[in-house]
N, C-alpha and C positions, 0 to 999 in steps of 0.2 A: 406605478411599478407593476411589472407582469407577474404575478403571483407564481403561474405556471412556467413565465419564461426564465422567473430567476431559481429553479426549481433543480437541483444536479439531478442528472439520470443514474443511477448506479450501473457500473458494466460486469452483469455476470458472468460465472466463471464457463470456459469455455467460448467466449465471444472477444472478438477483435475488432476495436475501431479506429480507423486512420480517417483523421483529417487533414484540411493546408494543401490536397493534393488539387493542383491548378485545373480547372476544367476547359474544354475547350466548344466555342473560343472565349478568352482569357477575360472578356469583360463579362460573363456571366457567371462570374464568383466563382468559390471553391468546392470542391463534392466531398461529402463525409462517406465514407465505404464502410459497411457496418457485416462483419462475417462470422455467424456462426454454424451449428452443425446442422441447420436445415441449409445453410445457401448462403449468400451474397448480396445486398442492396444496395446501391445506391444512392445519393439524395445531393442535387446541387444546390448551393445555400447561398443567397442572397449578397452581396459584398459587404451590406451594412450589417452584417449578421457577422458574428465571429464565433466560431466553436472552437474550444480546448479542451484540453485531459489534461487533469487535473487529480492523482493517483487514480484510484479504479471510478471515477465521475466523468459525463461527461458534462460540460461547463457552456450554457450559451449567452452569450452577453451583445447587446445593440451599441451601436455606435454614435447614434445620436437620438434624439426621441420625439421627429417626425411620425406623425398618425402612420404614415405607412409603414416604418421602420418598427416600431409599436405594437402594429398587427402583425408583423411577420416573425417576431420574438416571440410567440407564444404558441406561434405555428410552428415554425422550425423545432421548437423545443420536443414537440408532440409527436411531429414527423419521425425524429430520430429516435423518440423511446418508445413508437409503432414497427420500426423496422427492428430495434433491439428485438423486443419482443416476436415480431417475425422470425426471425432467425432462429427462436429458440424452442419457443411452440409452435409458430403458426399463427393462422387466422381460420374463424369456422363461420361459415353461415346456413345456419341451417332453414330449407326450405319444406311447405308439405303440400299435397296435392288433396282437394276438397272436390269430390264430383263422382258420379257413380261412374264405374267403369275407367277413372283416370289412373293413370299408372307411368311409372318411371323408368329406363332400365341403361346401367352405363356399363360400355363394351371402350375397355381401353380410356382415353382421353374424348369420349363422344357422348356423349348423353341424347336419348331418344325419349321426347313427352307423345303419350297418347292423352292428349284433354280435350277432347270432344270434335277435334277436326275431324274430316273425310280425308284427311293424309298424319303420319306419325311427325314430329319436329322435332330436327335433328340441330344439337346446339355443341361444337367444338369447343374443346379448353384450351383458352391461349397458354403458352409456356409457364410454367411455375404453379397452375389451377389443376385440381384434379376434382374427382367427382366421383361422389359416395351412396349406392342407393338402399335404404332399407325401409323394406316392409313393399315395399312398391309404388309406395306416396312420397316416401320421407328421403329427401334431396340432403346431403352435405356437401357446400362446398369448400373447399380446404387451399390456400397457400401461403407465403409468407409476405407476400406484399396484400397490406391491408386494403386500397386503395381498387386494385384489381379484384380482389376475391369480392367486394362489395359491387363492383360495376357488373363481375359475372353474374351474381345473383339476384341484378337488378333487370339483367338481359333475359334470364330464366322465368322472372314473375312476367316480366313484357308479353311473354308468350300468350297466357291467361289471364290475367288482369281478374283480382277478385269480381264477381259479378255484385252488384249491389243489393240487386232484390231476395236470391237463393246464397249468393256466400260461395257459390263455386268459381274455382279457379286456384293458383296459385299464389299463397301466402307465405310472409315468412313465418317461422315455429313462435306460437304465442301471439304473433298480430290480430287484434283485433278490427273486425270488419264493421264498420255503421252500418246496417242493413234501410233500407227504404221498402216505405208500406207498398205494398202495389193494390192497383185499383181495388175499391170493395164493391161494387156491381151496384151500390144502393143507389137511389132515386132519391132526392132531399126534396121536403115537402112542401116547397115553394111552387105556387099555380096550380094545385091539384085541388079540385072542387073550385074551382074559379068559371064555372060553365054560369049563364043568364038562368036567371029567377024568374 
């Protein structure tokens, strides 16, 4: 049994969810529509996957208990109480920038990194993503779809990739880096005095 899939979501106040609504086309199950005051989401749900309301819960139950059917119960359960939660707060991820001279600065839905190139990178917010700069390091990014705000901030680090030996680049806030020793210049004492007697 799914511990998490047999788990009701509760639906807070100010949030609307309709399920059963047919998606198209018709063999790729039905989409649960989850809306509250930040927006709207979406989520098409598997056929063997059944959602209901069930007073203010949302109910997800499998249809048979096939390995794959199985895995997709505990998924779908998860899906729909990330989007609940989108709707209501959001999603945040926050970034920072490690490196002398590196700096952030967002104009509208654009974000401009200077980390160490010979040109600034320019990185657009897809729809529903905005972007938050404080201090001049420290990146937020913000929307209601968890799934998206996680890929933006994954496109973000892409940029600068922690460096391994110094630790510069971009991280997410609190990430810990493994650093690697670099060379130590020494000579190990294998063959030295090894000259004819």
């Amino acid at each position: 049994m799914s511990r998490i899939g047999n788990s009701p979501i509760l639906i807070p106040a100010g949030v609307v969810v309709e399920t059963g609504k047919q998606s198209l086309p018709s063999n790729e199950g039905k989409t649960v529509v989850v809306t509250g005051p930040k927006g709207t989401l979406e989520l098409t749900v598997d056929p063997a996957i059944t959602v209901t309301l069930e007073e203010s819960n949302v109910v997800v139950k499998r249809k048979n208990d096939t390995k794959k059917v199985k895995s997709l119960h505990g998924l779908v359960r998860s899906l729909i109480a990330n989007n609940i939660t989108g709707v209501t707060s959001g999603w945040n991820k926050d970034l920072e920038l490690v490196g002398v001279g590196f700096r952030a600065q967002s104009n509208g839905n654009k974000l401009t990194l200077n980390v160490g190139y010979s040109h600034p990178v320019d990185i657009e917010a897809p729809e529903g993503v905005s972007f938050e700069v404080l201090e001049n390091t420290k990146i937020k990014v913000s929307g209601i779809d968890r799934q998206v705000v996680g890929q933006v901030a994954a496109n973000v680090k892409k940029v600068r990739v922690p460096d391994v030996y110094k630790g510069k680049g971009i991280r997410y806030q609190g990430e810990y880096i493994r650093k690697k020793l670099g060379k130590t210049g020494k000579i190990g004492a294998a063959g030295a005095g090894g000259g004819a007697k």
